[in-house]
C-alpha positions as CSV (number, residue, x, y, z in Angstrom):
1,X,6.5,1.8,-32.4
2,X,4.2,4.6,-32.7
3,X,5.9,7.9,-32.3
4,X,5.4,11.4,-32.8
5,X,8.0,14.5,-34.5
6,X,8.1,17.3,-31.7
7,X,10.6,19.9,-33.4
8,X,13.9,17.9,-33.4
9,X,12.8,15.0,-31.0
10,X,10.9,12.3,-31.0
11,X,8.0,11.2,-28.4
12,X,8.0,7.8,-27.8
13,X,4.1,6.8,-26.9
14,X,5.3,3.2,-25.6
15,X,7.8,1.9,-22.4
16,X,8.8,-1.5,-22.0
17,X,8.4,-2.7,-18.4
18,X,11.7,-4.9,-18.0
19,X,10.3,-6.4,-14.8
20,X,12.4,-9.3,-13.4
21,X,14.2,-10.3,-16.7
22,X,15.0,-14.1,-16.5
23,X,11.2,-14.6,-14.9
24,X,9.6,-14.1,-18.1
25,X,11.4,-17.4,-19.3
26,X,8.7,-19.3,-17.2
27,X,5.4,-17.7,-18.0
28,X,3.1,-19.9,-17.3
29,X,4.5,-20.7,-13.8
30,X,4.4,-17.7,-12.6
31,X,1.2,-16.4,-14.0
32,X,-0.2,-19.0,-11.5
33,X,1.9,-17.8,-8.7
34,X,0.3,-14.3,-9.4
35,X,-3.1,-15.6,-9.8
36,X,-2.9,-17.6,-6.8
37,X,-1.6,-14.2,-5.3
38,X,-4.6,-11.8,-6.3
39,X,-7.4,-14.0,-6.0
40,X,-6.1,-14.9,-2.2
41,X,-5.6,-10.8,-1.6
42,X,-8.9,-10.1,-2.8
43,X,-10.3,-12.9,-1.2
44,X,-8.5,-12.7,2.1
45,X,-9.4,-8.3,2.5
46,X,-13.1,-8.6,0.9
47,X,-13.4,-11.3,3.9
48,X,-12.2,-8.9,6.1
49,X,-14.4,-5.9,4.7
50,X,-17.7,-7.9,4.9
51,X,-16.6,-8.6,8.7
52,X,-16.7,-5.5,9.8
53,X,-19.9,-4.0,8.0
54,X,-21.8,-6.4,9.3
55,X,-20.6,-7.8,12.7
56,X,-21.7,-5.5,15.2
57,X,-18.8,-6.1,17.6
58,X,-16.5,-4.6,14.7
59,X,-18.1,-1.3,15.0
60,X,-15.0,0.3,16.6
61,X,-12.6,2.6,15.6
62,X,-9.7,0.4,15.0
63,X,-12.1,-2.0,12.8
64,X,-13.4,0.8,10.7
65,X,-9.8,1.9,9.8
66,X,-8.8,-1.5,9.0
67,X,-12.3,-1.9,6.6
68,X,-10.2,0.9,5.0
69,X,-7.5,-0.4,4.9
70,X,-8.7,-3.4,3.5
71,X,-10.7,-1.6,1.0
72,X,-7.4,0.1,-0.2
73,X,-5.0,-3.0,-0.6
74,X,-7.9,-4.5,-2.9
75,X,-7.2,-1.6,-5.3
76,X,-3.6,-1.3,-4.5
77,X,-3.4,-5.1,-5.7
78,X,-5.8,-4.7,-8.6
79,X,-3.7,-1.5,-10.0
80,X,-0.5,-3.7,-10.4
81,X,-0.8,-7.1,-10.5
82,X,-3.4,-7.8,-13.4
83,X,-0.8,-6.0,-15.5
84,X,1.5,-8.5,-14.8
85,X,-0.7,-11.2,-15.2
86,X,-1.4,-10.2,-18.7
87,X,2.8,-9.7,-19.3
88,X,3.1,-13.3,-18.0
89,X,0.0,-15.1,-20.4
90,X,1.1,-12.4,-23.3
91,X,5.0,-11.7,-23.3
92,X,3.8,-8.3,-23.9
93,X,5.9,-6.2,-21.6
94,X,5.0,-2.7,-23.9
95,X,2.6,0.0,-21.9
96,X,1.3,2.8,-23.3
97,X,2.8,6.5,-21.7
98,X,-1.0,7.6,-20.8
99,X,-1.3,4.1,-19.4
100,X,2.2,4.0,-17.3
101,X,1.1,7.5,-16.0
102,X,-2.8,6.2,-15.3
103,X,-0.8,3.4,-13.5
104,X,1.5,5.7,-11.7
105,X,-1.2,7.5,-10.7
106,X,-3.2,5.1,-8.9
107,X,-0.2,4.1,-7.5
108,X,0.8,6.7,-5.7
109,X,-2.5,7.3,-4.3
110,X,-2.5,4.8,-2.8
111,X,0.8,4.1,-1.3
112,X,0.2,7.7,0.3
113,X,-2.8,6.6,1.5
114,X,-1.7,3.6,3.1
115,X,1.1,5.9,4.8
116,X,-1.5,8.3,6.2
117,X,-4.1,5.1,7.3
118,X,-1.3,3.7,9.1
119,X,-0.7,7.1,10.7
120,X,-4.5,7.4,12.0
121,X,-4.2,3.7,13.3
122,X,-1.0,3.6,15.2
123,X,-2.9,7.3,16.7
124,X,-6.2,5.5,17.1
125,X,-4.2,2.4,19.2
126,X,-1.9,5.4,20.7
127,X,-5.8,6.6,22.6
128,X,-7.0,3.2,23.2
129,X,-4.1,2.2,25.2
130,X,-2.3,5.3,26.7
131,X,-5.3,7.1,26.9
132,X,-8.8,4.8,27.9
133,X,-10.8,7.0,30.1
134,X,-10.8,9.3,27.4
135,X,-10.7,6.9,24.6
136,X,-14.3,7.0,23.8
137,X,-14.9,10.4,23.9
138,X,-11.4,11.2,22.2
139,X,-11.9,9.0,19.0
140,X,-15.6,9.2,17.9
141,X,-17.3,8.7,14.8
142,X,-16.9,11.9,13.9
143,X,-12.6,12.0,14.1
144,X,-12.4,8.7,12.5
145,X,-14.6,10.0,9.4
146,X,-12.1,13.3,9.3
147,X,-8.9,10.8,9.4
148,X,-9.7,8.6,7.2
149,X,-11.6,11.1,4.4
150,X,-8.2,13.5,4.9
151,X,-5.9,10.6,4.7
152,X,-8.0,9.3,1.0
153,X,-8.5,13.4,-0.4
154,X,-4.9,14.4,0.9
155,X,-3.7,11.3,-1.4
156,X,-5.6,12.0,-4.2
157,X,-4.9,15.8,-4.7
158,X,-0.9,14.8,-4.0
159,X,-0.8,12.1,-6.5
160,X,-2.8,14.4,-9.2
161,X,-0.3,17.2,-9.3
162,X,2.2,15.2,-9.5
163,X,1.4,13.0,-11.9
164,X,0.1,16.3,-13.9
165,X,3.6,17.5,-13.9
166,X,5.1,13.8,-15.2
167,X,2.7,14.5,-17.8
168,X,4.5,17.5,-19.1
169,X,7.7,15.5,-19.7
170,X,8.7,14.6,-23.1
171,X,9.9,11.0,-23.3
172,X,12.3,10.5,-26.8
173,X,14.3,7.5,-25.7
174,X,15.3,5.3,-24.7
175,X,11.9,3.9,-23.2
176,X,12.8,0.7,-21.1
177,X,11.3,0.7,-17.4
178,X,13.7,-1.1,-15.2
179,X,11.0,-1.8,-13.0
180,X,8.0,-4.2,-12.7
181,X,5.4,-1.3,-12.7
182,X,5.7,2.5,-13.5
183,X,7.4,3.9,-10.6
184,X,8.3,7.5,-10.4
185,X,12.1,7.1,-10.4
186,X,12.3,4.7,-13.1
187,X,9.7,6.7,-15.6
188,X,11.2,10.3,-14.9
189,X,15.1,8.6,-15.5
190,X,13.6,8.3,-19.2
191,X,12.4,12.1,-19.6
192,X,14.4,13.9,-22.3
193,X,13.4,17.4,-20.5
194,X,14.2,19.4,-17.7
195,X,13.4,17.4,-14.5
196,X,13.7,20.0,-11.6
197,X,10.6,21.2,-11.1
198,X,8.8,17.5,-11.3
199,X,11.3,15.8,-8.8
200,X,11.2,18.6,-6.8
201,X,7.7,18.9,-6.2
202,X,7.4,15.3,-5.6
203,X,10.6,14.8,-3.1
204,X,8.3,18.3,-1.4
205,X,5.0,16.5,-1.3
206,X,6.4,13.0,-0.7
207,X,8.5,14.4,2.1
208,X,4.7,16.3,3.8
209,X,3.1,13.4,3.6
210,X,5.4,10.7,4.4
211,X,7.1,12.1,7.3
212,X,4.9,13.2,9.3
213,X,2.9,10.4,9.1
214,X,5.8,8.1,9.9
215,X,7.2,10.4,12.4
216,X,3.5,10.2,14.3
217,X,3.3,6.4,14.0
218,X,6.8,6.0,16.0
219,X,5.8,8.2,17.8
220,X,2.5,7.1,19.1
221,X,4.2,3.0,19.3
222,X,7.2,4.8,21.9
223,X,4.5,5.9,23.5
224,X,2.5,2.6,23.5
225,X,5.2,0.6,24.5
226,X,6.6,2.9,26.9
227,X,2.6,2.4,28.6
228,X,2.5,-1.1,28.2
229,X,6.0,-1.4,30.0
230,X,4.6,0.5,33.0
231,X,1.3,-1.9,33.2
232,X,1.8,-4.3,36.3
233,X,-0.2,-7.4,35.5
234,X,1.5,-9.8,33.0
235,X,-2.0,-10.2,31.5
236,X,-2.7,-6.6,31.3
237,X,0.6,-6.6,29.7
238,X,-0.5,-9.5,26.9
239,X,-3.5,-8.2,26.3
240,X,-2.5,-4.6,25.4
241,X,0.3,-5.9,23.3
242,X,-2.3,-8.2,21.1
243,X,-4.3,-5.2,20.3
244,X,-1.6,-3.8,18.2
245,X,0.9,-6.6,17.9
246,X,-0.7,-6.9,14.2
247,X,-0.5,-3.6,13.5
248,X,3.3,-2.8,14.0
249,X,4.0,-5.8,12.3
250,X,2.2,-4.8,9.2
251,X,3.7,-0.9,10.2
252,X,7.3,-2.2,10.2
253,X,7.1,-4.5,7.2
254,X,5.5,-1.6,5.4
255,X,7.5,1.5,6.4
256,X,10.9,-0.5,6.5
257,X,11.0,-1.4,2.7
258,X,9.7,1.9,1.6
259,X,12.4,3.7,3.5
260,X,15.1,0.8,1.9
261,X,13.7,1.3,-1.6
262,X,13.5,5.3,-2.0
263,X,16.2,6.1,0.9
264,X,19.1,4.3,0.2
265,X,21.4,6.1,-2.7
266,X,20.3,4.7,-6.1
267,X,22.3,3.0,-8.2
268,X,22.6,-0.2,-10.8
269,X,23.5,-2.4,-8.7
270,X,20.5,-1.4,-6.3
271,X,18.1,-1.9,-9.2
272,X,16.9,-5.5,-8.6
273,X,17.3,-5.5,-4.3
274,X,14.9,-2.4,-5.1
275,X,12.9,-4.6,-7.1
276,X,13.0,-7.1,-4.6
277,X,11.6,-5.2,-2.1
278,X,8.8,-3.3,-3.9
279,X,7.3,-6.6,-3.8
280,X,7.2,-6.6,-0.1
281,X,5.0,-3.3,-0.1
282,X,3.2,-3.7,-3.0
283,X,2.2,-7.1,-3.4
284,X,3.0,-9.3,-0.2
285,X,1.7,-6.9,2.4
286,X,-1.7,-6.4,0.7
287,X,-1.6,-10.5,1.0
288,X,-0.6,-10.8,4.6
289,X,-2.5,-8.2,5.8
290,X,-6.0,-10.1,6.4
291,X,-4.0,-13.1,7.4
292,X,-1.9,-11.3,10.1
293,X,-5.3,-9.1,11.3
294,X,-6.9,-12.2,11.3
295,X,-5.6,-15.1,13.2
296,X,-3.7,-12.6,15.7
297,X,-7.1,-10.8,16.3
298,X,-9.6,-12.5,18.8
299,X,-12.5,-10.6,17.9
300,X,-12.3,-11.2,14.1
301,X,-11.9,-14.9,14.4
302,X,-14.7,-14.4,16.2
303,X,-16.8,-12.8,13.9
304,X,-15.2,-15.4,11.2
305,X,-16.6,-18.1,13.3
306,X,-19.8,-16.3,13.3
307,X,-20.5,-14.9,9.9
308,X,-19.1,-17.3,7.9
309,X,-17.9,-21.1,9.5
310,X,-21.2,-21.8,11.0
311,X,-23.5,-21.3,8.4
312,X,-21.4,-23.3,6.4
313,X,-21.1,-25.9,8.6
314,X,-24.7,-25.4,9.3
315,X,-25.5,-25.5,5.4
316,X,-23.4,-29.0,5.3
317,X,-25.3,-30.6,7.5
């Protein structure tokens, strides 16, 4: 291993990503599980993208935050999983420390982004439904433009400082990563220097963006439900609660196993439930998200129908 003489330490320029151990013993099976798994996320939200620039119908609010979001688990997907794709055909578990911060990085940009999309959703669904006279002129173009473009800059500018601080951490050993990708927790465990200032900083930043967001996202649901309750008709009723069934779903599944994974106290024997459930929020939720979106959501089965199955079926005959 390469390595580097800093006074009476040495910097260690690789980490070994320990991942899920005993999975490694059966590359080649799981390689194809996570193949199967990124081609159908990028598949499934590129689908979903294309839908809404060019169906007219899904020129709305709520389907321009979800071309986001789409947009955003397409990178999420493609900053983790092709690195373990090449660990599975390889058996090289090794990454670089520039490339475990790059990763890092682009990590949490985007989970922060993700947490401040779902915020501007859950509002944008909070207008629709508890306030519809005003809908319209409440949430135009202009306010979805500001939500979205705050919710990408705010991410970017919080995951650059603090990754820019993890940078000034001197790593001497030991340098395994109990962890399938370079999370903050498991990277700044291996730091041979003063941590302080870098975990406070990021529990500060983490806490500003997460909690808010979160806290407007329950906030705006009590409120939607709490509307929905009051509605008469039992059709007024289903039709309000299909308009952001999907979303709470993917809001629950999402919020619920970050909270489990960097709330709970950390310990060994939390390591691999942890693991576990990084998965869900990392790689299964960028997967399910188009399929949940899609066959819960009228108007873009609709526009599937449209856009894509009959000129296929047109083409085929």
């Amino acid at each position: 291993m390469a390595s580097l003489e800093q006074g009476n330490q040495t910097s260690i320029m690789k980490f070994i990503l320990l991942g899920f151990g005993n999975l490694h013993e059966l590359p080649i099976f799981f390689f194809l599980l996570s193949v199967t798994i990124y081609i159908a996320t990028m598949a499934g939200n590129f689908l979903i993208i294309v839908l809404v620039v060019t169906d007219q119908h899904l020129h709305t609010p709520m389907y321009f935050f979800l071309g986001n979001l789409s947009f955003l688990e397409t990178c999420y997907t493609s900053t983790l999983l092709p690195r373990m794709l090449a660990t599975f055909l390889t058996g090289d578990r090794t990454i670089s420390v520039t490339g475990c911060l790059t990763q890092f990085y682009f990590f949490g940009f985007l989970v922060t982004s993700e947490c401040l999309l779902l915020s501007s959703m859950s509002f944008d669904r909070y207008l629709a439904i508890c306030k519809p006279l005003h809908y319209a002129t409440l949430m135009n173009h202009k306010l979805c433009i500001i939500l979205a473009a705050g919710s990408w800059i705010t991410a970017l500018l919080v995951s650059a400082i603090i990754t820019l601080f993890m940078a000034q951490s001197i790593f001497c050993g030991p340098n395994e990563i109990n962890h399938f990708f370079c999370d903050f927790t498991p990277v700044i465990k291996l730091s041979c220097s003063d941590t302080y200032l870098v975990e406070f900083v990021t529990t500060l930043l983490a806490s500003l963006c997460t909690f808010p967001s979160s806290l407007l996202t329950l906030m705006s649901y009590a409120y939607i439900i709490t509307t929905i309750l009051g509605i008469p008709s039992t059709t007024g009723k289903k039709k309000a609660f299909s308009t952001c069934s999907s979303h709470l779903i993917v809001v629950t599944i999402y919020y619920g196993t970050l909270m489990v994974v960097y709330i709970l106290p950390r310990n060994d024997k939390l390591n691999n439930l942890n693991k576990v459930l990084s998965l869900f929020y990392t790689v299964l939720t960028p997967l399910a998200n188009p399929l949940i979106y899609s066959l819960r959501n009228k108007e873009v089965k609709g526009a599937l129908k449209k856009t894509v199955i009959k000129p296929l079926a047109f083409t085929g005959t």
